[in-house]
N, C-alpha and C positions, 0 to 999 in steps of 0.2 A: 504494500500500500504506500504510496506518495506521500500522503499528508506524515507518515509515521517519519520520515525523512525531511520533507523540505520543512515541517516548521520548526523542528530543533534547529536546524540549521541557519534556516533566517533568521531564528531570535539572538544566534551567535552572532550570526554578520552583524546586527541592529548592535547588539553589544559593544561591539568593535568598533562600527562606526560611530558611536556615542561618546568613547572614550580618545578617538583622533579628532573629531566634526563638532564641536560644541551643539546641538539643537535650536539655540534661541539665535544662533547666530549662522545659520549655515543652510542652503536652500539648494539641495538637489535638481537638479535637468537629469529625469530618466529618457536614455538615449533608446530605446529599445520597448518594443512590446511590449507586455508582462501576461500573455494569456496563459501561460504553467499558475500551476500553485504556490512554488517555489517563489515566483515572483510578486504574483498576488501577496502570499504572506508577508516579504521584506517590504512592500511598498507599506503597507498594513502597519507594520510593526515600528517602518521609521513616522509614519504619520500621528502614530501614537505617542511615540514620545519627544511629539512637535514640532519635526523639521515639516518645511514648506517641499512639496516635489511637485514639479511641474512635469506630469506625464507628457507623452511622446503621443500626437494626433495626428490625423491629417492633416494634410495641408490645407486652409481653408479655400473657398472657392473665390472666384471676385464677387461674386453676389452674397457672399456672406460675411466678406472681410469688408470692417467699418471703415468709414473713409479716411478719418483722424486715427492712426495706429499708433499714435504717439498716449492717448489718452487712456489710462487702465493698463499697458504694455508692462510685464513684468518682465523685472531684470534678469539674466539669464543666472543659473544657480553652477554650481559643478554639475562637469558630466556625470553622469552613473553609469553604468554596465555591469554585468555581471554574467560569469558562465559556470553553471552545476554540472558539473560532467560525473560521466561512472567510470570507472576502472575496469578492465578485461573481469577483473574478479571484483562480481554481481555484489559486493559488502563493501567495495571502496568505492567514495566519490571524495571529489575535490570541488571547494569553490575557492572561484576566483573574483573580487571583488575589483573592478577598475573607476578612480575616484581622479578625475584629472587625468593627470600623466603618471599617476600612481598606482600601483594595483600591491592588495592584500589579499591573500591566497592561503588554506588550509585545508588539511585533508579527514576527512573522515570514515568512521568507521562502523557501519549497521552490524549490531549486536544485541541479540535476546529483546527482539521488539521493537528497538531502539535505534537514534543514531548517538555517535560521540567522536569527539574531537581523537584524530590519531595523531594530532602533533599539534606544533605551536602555530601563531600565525607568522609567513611572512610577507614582510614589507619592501618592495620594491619603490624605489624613487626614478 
C-alpha cells in the first residue's frame, strides 16, 4: 500500500525542510505536478505548518488572464521538486528533495508495515 510509505516519508521531508526553510518566512514554487500521494501528502504537510506554495497550473489562457498582471501577482517562492524512487529491491526507496540549486536526498527502508529512514540526510549545494 502507498499511503503506508509516502506519508512517513513526507512528514520526514516537511521535517527537514522546516528545520533548513524557516515557514513564516519562506514560500515554495512547486515546479511539478503532485497527482501521487506522495506528493499530495508533502504539499499537505508543508501547508500545515505554514509555508505559502504556489502550485504548478496551467498556463492561463488570454481570455482568462487579467489585463493589469501587475495587481494581486505573487512573488515567485523557491523552486521545489522532488523525486521518490524504488530501489531494484521492492523495501528500498530514496527521496530526493531539490530546493533551488540544492537538493536533500535520503534513503529508506519498508519494514514490518512501515517505512524508516536507512541513513542520514544528505545535503548537496
Amino acid at each position: 500500500d502507498s499511503l503506508v510509505i509516502d506519508y512517513p516519508i513526507a512528514r520526514d521531508a516537511v521535517t527537514k525542510l522546516t528545520v533548513l526553510y524557516p515557514p513564516a518566512s519562506t514560500r515554495f514554487e512547486l515546479k511539478q505536478p503532485t497527482p501521487d500521494t506522495f506528493g499530495r501528502a508533502l504539499v499537505n504537510g508543508l501547508r500545515e505548518q505554514g509555508y505559502a506554495i504556489l502550485e504548478e497550473v496551467a498556463a492561463p489562457t488570454s481570455a482568462t488572464q487579467p489585463e493589469n498582471n501587475s495587481a494581486g501577482a505573487m512573488t515567485p517562492g523557491l523552486p521545489l521538486r522532488y523525486v521518490l524512487d524504488q530501489a531494484s529491491d521492492p523495501t528500498q526507496y530514496r527521496l530526493t528533495v531539490l530546493v533551488g540549486n540544492q537538493s536533500l536526498t535520503r534513503p529508506y527502508l519498508a519494514q514490518n508495515g512501515t517505512v524508516v529512514p536507512a541513513g542520514y540526510w544528505t545535503r548537496k549545494e
